[in-house]
N, C-alpha and C positions, 0 to 999 in steps of 0.2 A: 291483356296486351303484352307481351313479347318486348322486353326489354333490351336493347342493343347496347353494350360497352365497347368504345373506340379504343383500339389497339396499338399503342403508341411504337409499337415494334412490326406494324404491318409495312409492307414492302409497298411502294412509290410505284406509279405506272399514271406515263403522259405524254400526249402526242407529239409525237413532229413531226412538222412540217418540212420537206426539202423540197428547194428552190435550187434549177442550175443558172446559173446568168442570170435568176429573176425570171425562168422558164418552170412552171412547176413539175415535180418530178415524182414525188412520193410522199404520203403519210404512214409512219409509223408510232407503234408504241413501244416506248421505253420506259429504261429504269432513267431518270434524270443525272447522271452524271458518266464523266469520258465520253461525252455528247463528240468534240472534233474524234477522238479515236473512232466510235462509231462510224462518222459519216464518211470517215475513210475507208477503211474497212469493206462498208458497205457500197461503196461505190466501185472498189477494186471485185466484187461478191459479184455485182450487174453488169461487169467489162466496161460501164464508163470513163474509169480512168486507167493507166497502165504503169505510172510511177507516180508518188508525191509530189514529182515537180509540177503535174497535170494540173493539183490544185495551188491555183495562186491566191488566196484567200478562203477563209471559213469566218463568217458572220454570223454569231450563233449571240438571240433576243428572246428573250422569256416574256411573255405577255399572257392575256388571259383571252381565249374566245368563247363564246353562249358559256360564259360563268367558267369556262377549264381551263385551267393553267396548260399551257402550249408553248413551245419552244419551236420556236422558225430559225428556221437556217439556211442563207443564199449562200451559195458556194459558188467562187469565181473560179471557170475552169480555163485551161489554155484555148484558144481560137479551135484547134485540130480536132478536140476532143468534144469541144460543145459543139459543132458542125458535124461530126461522127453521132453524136445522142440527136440531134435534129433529123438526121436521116433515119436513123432506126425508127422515130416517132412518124416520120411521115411513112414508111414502110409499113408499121403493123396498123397504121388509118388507113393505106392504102389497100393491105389484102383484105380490112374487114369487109372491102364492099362486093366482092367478088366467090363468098364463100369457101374462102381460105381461111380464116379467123382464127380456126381451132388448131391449124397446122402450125399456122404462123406462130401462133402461142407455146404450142406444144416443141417448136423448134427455138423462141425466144428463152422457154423453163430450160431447155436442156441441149442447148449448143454443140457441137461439135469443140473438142477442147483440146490442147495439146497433149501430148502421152508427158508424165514426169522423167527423169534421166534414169535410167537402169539404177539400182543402188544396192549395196552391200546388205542381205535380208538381217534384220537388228537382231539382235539379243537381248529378249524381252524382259530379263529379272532385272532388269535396272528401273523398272518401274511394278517391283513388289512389294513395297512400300509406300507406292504415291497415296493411297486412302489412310495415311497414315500422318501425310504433311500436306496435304490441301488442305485441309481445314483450318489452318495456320491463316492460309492468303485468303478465304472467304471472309474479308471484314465486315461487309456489308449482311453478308448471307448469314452470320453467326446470330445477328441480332433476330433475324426477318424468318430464317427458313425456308424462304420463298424465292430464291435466286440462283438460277443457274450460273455457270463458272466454269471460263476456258484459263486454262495455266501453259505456259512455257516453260519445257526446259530444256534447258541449252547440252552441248553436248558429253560436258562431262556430269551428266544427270542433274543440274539443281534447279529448283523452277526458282527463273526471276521475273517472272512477268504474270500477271491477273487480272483476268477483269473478269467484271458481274452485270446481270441482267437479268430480267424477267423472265425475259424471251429467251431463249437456248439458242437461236440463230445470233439476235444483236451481240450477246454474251460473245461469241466468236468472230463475230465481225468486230467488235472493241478491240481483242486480240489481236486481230490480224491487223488492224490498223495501228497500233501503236506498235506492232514490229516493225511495218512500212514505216512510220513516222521517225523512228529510231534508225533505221539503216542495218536492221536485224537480216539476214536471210532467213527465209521460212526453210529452207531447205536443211539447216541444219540447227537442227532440233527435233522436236514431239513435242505436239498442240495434244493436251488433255484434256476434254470436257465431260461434263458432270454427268448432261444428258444424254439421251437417248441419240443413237448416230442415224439418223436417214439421210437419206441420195443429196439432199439439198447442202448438208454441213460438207459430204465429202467432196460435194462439186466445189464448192467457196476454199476447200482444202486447195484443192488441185489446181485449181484458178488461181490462188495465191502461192503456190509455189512449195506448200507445204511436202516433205518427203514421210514423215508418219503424224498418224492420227491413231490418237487411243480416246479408247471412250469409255465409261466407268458403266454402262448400260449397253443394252446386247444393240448391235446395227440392224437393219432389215437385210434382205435379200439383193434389193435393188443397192445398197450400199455397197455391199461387199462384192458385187459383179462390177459393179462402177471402180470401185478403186484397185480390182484385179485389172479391167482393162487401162487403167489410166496410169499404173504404178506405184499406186499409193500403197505405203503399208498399213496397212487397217489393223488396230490393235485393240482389242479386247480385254478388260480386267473386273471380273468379276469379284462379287463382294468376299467370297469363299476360297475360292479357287486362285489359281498363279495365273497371270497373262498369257495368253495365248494370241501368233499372227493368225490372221484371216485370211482365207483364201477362197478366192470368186471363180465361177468362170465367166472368161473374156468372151465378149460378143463382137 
């Protein structure tokens, strides 16, 4: 028989539940903590909300369901905003019945999105060092090994801001929401994350306002077309090599 030893340094992973109004809206899984930064974050990620003021409340209760520790969370939005998520819901119920479903989907994942402001192309040795001081702000991830990590820094290069997660998406929506919560622009800085960069981080970049993104893991194809058409600067740092800008073609 196969002997199993618990691992008192293995990383946390647990559901949540988000409620808008008390309307259900999503489960995901997390790392259990910067649960309000997450759910901002992720809310600005799905264009439900457009500024912090949107959310007038964050209720966040830990209980247990079929035996799982779960974390519910009803979020009270402005009137404008929860009538805008109501209409979208009744919109993708409405094309399911008509054989649109997959359209409708496939245009809910990937939206038409504003193009970013032209901006000054960076000069990327200001982050040839960064594998050299994240490791610093990975608290969590030091002990676990198991935790992705988006870092901010501001613009005269120093990161002040971290967060951690499981997930390589939440990890970045923690990020981005406690910028928002803060009164940070994303515009001016570089968001750096751990993981791997696909279409999905660069969209939640560009939706939040972000002007660069650097990723410590190579992007896809579909990334680097995406943040060529949208203005993102897409930055690359390899574990070996000096940073290098991205460059996509625009579609």
């Amino acid at each position: 028989m196969l002997s199993h030893t618990v691992n008192n340094n293995l990383v946390e992973e647990i559901p949540l539940v988000i409620t808008l109004n008390d309307i259900h809206f999503s489960v995901m899984l997390v790392s259990p903590f910067d649960i309000e930064d997450f759910v901002v974050g992720y809310l600005f990620s799905e264009l439900i909300i457009e500024s912090p003021v949107d959310v007038h409340d964050i209720d966040v209760n830990y209980t247990s369901a079929n035996g799982i520790d779960t974390i519910y969370v009803n979020v009270t939005l402005a009137n404008r905003r929860i009538e805008a998520f109501k209409h979208r819901q009744r919109t993708l119920k409405g094309a399911s019945g008509c054989g649109l479903c997959g359209k409708a989907a496939l245009a809910d994942a990937f939206p038409a999105l504003t193009p970013l402001p032209d901006s000054v192309i960076p000069d990327v040795n200001y982050l040839s060092n960064i594998r050299d001081i994240i490791p610093q702000w990975q608290h969590q991830g030091q002990s676990s090994g198991a935790l992705h990590g988006a870092f901010w820094i501001d613009n005269e290069g120093e990161v002040t801001l971290s967060r951690e997660d499981i997930g390589r998406h939440n990890a970045m929506d923690k990020l981005l929401g406690a910028l928002h919560k803060r009164g940070i622009k994303p515009s001016n800085g570089t968001l750096v994350i751990t993981s791997r960069c696909g279409a999905e981080l660069v969209q939640k970049a560009i939706i939040s306002g972000v002007g660069r993104l650097a990723s410590l893991a190579s992007p896809s194809t579909l990334a680097v077309s995406m943040a060529a058409k949208y203005n993102l600067h897409l930055i690359h740092i390899p574990k070996l090599d000096s940073p290098y800008l991205l460059k996509g073609r625009t579609q």
